[in-house]
TORSESE-561133 format. One record per residue (C-alpha): chain; z negated, y, x negated. Coordinates in pm, whole numbers, plus 50000, padded with zeros to 5 digits. Layout:
 c    pz    py    px
 A     Z     Y     X
...
! end
This chain:
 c    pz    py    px
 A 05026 70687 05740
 A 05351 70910 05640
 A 05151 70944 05296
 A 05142 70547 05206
 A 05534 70538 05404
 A 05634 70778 05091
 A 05428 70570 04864
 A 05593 70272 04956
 A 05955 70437 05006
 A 06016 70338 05382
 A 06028 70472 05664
 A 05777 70246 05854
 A 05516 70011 05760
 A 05683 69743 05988
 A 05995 69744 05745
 A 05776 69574 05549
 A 05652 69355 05772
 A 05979 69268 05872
 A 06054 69156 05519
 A 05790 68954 05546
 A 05840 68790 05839
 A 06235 68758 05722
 A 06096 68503 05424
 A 05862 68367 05605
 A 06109 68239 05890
 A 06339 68032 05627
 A 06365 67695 05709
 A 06355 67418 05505
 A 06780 67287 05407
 A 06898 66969 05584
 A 07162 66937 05391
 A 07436 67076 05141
 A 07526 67407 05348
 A 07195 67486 05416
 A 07111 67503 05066
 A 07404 67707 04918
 A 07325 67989 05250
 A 06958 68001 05065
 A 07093 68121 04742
 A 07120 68488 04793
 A 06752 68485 04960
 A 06644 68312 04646
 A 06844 68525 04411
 A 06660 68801 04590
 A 06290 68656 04536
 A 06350 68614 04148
 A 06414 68984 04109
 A 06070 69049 04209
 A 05889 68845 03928
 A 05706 69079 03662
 A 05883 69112 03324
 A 05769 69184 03019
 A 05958 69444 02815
 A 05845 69595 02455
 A 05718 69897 02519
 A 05669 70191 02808
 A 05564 70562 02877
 A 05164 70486 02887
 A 05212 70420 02508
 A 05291 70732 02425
 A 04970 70821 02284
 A 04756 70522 02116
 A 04407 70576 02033
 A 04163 70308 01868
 A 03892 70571 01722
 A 03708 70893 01841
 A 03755 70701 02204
 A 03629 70868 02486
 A 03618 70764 02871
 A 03503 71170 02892
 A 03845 71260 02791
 A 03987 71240 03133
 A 03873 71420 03469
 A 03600 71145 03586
 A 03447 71273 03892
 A 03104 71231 04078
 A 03181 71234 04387
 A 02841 71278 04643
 A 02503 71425 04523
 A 02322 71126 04522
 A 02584 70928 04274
 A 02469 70777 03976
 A 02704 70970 03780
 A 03082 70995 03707
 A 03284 70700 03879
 A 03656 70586 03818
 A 03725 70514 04160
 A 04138 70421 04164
 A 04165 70174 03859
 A 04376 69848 03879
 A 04134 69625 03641
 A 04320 69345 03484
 A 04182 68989 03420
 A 04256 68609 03350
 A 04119 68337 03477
 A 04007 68179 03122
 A 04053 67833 03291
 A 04423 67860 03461
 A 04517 68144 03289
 A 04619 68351 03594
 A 04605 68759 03627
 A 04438 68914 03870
 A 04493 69282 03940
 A 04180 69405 04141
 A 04022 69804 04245
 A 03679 69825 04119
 A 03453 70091 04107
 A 03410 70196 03693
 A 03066 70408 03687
 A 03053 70586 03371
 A 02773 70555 03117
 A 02907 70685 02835
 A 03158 70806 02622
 A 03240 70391 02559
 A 03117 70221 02791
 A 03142 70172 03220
 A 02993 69967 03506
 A 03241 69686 03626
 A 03175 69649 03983
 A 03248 69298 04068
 A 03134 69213 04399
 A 03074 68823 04366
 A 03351 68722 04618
 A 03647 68914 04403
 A 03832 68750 04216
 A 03725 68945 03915
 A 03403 68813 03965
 A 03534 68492 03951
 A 03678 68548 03672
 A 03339 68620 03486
 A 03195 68344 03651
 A 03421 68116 03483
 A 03425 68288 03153
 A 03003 68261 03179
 A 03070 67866 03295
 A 03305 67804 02988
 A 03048 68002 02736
 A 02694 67824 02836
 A 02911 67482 02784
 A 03010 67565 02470
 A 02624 67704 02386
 A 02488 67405 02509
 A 02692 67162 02365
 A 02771 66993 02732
 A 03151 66915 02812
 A 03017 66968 03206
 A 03044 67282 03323
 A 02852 67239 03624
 A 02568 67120 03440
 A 02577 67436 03219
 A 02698 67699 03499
 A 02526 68020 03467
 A 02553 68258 03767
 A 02421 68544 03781
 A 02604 68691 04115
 A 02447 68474 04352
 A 02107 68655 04495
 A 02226 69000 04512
 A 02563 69201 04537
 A 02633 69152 04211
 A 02269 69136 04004
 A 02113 68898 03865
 A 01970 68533 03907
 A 01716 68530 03624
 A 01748 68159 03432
 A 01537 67997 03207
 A 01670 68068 02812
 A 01946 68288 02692
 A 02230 68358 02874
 A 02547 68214 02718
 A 02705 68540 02461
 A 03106 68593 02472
 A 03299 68840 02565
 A 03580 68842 02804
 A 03908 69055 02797
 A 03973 69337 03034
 A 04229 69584 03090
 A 04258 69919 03321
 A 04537 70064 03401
 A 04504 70422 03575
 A 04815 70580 03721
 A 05022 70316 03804
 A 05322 70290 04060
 A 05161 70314 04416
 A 05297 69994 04487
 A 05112 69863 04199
 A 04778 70049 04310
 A 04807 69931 04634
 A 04881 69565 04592
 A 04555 69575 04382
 A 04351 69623 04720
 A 04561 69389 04946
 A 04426 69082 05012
 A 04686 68813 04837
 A 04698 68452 04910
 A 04506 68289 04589
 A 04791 68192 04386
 A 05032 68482 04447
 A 04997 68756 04180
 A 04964 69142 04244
 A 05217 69209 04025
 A 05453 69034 04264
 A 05378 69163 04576
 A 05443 69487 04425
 A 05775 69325 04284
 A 05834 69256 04647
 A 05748 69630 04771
 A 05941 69799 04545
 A 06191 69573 04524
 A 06248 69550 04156
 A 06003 69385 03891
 A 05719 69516 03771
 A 05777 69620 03420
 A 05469 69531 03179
 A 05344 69585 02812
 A 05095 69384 02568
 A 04770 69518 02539
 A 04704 69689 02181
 A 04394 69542 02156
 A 04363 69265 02434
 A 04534 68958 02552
 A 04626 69131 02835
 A 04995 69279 03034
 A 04987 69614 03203
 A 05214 69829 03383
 A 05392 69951 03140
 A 05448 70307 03353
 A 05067 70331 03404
 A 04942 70693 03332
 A 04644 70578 03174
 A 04506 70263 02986
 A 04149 70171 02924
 A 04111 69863 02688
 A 03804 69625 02624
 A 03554 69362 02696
 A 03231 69246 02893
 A 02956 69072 02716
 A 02870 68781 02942
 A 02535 68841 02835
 A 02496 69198 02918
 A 02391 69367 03247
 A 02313 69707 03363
 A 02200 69912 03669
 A 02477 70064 03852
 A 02475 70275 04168
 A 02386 70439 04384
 A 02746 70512 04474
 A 02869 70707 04817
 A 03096 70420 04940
 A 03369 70459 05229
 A 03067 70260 05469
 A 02980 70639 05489
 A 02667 70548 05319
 A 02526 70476 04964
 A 02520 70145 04840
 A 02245 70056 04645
 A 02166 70053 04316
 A 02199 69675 04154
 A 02309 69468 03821
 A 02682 69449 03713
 A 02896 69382 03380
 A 02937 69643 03124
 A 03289 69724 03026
 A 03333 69808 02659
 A 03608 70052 02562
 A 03770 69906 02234
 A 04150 70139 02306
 A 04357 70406 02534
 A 04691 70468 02563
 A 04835 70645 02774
 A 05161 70942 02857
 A 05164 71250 02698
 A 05014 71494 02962
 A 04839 71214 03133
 A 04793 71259 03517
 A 04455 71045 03650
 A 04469 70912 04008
 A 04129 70892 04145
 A 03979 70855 04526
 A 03700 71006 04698
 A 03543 70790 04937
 A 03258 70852 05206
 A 03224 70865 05576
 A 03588 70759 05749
 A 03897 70867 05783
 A 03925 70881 05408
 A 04242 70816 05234
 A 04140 70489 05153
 A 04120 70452 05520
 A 04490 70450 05567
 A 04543 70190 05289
 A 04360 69971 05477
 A 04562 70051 05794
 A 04876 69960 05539
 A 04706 69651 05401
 A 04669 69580 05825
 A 05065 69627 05927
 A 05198 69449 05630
 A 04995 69131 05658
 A 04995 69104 06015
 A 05335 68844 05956
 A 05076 68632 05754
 A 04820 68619 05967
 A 05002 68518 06278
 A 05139 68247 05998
 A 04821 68108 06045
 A 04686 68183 06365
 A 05041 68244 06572
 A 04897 68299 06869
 A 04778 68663 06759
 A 05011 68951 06934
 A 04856 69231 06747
 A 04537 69326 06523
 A 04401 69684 06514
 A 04111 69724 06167
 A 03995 70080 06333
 A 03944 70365 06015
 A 03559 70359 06167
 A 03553 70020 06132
 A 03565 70041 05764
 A 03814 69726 05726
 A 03535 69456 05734
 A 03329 69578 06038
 A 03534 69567 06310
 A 03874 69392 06404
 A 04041 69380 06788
 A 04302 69116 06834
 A 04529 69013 07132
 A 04611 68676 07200
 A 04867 68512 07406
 A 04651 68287 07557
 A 04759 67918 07702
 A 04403 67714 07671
 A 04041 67757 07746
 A 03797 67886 07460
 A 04135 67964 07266
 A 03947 68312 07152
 A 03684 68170 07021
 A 03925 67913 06815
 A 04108 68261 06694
 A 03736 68440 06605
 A 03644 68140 06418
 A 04012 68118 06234
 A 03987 68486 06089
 A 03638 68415 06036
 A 03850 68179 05781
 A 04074 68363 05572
 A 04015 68485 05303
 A 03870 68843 05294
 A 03842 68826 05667
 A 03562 68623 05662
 A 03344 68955 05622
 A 03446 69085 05947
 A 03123 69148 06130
 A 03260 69204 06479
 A 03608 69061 06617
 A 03689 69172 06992
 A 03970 68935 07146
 A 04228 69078 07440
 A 04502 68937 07597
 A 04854 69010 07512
 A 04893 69273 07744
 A 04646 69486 07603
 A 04754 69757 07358
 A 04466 69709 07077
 A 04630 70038 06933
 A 04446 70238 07231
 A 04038 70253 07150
 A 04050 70389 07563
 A 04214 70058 07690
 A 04030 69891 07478
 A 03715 69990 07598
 A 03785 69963 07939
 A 03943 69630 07909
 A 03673 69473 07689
 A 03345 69642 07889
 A 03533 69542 08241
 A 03634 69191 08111
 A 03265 69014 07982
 A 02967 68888 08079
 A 02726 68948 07778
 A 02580 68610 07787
 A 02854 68385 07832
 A 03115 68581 07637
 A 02940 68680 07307
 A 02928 68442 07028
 A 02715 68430 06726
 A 02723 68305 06372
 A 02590 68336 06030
 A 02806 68341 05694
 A 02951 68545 05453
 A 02928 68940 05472
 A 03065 69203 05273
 A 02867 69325 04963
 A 02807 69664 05111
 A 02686 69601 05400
 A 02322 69733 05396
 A 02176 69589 05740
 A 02247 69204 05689
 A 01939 68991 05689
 A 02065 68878 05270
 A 02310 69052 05072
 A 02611 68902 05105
 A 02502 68655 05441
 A 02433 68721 05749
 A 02540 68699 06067
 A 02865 68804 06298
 A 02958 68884 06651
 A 03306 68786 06864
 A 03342 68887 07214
 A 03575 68693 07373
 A 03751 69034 07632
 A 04018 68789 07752
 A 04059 68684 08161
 A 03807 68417 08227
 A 04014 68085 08381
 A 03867 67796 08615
 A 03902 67551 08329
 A 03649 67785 08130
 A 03393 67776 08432
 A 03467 68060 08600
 A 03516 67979 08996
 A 03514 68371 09150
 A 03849 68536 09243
 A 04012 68776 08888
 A 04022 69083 09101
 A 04402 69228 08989
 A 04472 69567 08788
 A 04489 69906 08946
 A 04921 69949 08836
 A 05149 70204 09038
 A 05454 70031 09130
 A 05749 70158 08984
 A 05958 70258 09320
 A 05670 70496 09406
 A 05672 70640 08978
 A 06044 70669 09034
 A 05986 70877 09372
 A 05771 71106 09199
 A 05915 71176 08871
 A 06205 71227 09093
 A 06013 71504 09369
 A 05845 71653 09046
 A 06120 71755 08886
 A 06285 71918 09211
 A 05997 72091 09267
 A 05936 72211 08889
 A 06308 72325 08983
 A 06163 72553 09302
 A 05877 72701 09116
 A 06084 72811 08788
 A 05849 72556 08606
 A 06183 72332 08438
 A 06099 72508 08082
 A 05738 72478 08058
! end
């Protein structure tokens, strides 16, 4: 935690959140007045938008020949890795229908010298991406102005392999760019999971609180941090796969070995005296354990945009971010937990959580120990454990599919008449605070008798 606190320059992860929460609670102008008090807030929000400026410190060094991935410290990470893997790069892309950038953390497992694995799980937007790159390509190969009609997808069986069509798949190629190195605010906004049209570049804007300074591509349609440490430039075939894995992933456990894109080097740039950033990830609490305990106190604000019943959300480092959330409520209706399970089960990346627990307010979902005691004391299996079947997180090796299966939420909260329960809610063992008082009080004048006041 104090590690991503210096990353992000503050002293507490709730700053942030309290910036978010600060935007988030304008209100909309009813008249003149209102709208000349917004202009400093909106003043403010303009200097986080990217700009582009003509030229930074990662092109210090440009190289279009004798190109080598091998140049640079790639590590393998676990003995049963496939090989070397780039494991903290911020791979750029555009949407080649809307023309929007997406800044996303893929795994790069390295072939060769020129070429890497591009681990697009098929619910990134990366994947996406390709998808619509593929879409746009068999259209144009089959002369059809549908693109429906002449979708090719090849993510949809497995966690990212292949669905095997009759004829060619559609060739192209489609731009990428990876930037290695960049300003932690950067490198983490790559992992957060952003509302669909806000770019990564401006949440990291927003962190920082200055824009994000970017540079053309030498060889790609393509803006990258211009401060980045290291730049990988290139392409995809759309109608080239390759095995990749197995990889030791933060689940604490290989994932398999399956199909992905093949990134083509085509330039690097980079600073002179290059630093690489990489991760290792495996069993929890890694580091990229705590990012995901970042990505939980920052967004908190937006989820109880949403869902503003929720008090507090704990994503334990065990939990591996998609396997386990706890939430409080403040509860006011019957079956309102199971409204809030089926809510998160709705937003965006939270729809892979496998297990939600739901408290009441006055539970601290911060303590695993009250937790446990509240939850276990609090349900009867049968009546307060729901089921149901949908989306699941790529890695996740005991689904029934990849990618779908089912999901648990235990509903932990006190059970009320108007949800069927007619027996007496027995009340909490809590010392009253007289008696605490009296104590504390006796305690210290005996500590006093004994000699005990320093220890």
């Amino acid at each position: 935690a104090r590690r991503m606190n210096l990353a992000l320059e503050v002293d507490s992860l709730d700053q942030v959140a309290d910036r978010i929460r600060h935007f988030m609670d304008v209100k909309s102008p009813q008249g003149f007045l209102d709208k000349v008090k917004m202009l400093p807030m909106l003043a403010e929000m303009g200097k986080f938008f990217p700009k582009t400026v003509s030229t930074g410190s990662c092109k210090e060094v440009i190289k279009r020949d004798h190109l080598s991935v091998l140049d640079f410290p790639v590590l393998q990470c676990w003995p049963k890795d496939a090989g070397r893997f780039i494991t903290m790069p911020c791979v750029i892309t555009r949407d080649p229908k809307t023309g929007k950038r997406n800044v996303g953390m893929y795994r790069m497992q390295v072939y060769d010298e020129h070429t890497t694995g591009m681990h697009w799980q098929r619910q990134k937007v990366g994947a996406e991406h390709y998808r619509e790159a593929l879409r746009a390509a068999a259209a144009s190969h089959q002369g059809s102005s549908s693109p429906a009609k002449a979708a090719v997808d090849i993510m949809a069986r497995t966690s990212g392999g292949s669905v095997l069509v009759e004829g060619d798949r559609p060739s192209g190629r489609m731009e990428v760019a990876v930037a290695i190195g960049t300003d932690p605010a950067i490198t983490f906004s790559a992992i957060v999971p952003a509302p669909p049209d806000v770019e990564e570049y401006l949440i990291a804007g927003f962190l920082r609180q200055k824009p994000v300074e970017l540079v053309k591509c030498e060889t790609v349609d393509l803006e990258i941090p211009a401060t980045a440490e290291i730049v990988l430039e290139g392409h995809v075939h759309l109608d080239e796969l390759r095995s990749e894995g197995p990889f030791g992933d933060h689940t604490g456990f290989y994932s398999l070995e399956d199909l992905y894109p093949v990134f083509h080097l085509s330039c690097i740039t980079h600073r002179k005296n290059p630093i690489y950033a990489t991760t290792i990830v495996g069993k929890p609490p890694m580091e990229d354990g705590w990012m995901g305990k970042a990505v939980e106190r920052i967004f908190l604000p937006l989820m109880k945009l949403t869902i503003p019943e929720i008090v507090d959300i704990n994503l334990p480092v065990e939990g591996i971010f998609h396997n386990l959330m706890i939430v409080s409520i403040k509860k006011s209706y019957p079956g309102q937990a199971r409204k809030v399970m089926n809510a998160i089960w709705s937003l965006g990346q939270a729809m892979f959580t496998k297990c939600i627990i739901v408290l009441d307010e006055d539970v601290n979902v911060q303590d695993i120990a009250e937790v446990t005691l509240k939850a276990l004391n609090h349900i009867d299996p049968e009546r307060d454990i729901q089921f149901t079947l949908g989306p699941i997180d790529s890695l996740d090796h005991a689904s029934r599919l990849p990618n779908y299966g089912s999901k648990m939420g235990i509903d932990a909260t006190r059970k009320w008449p108007s949800e069927g329960f007619t027996r007496p809610w027995p009340d909490e063992i809590l010392m009253d605070e007289k008696t605490k008082q009296m104590v504390d009080t006796k305690w210290k004048a005996l500590a006093k008798e004994l000699g005990l006041e320093q220890r």
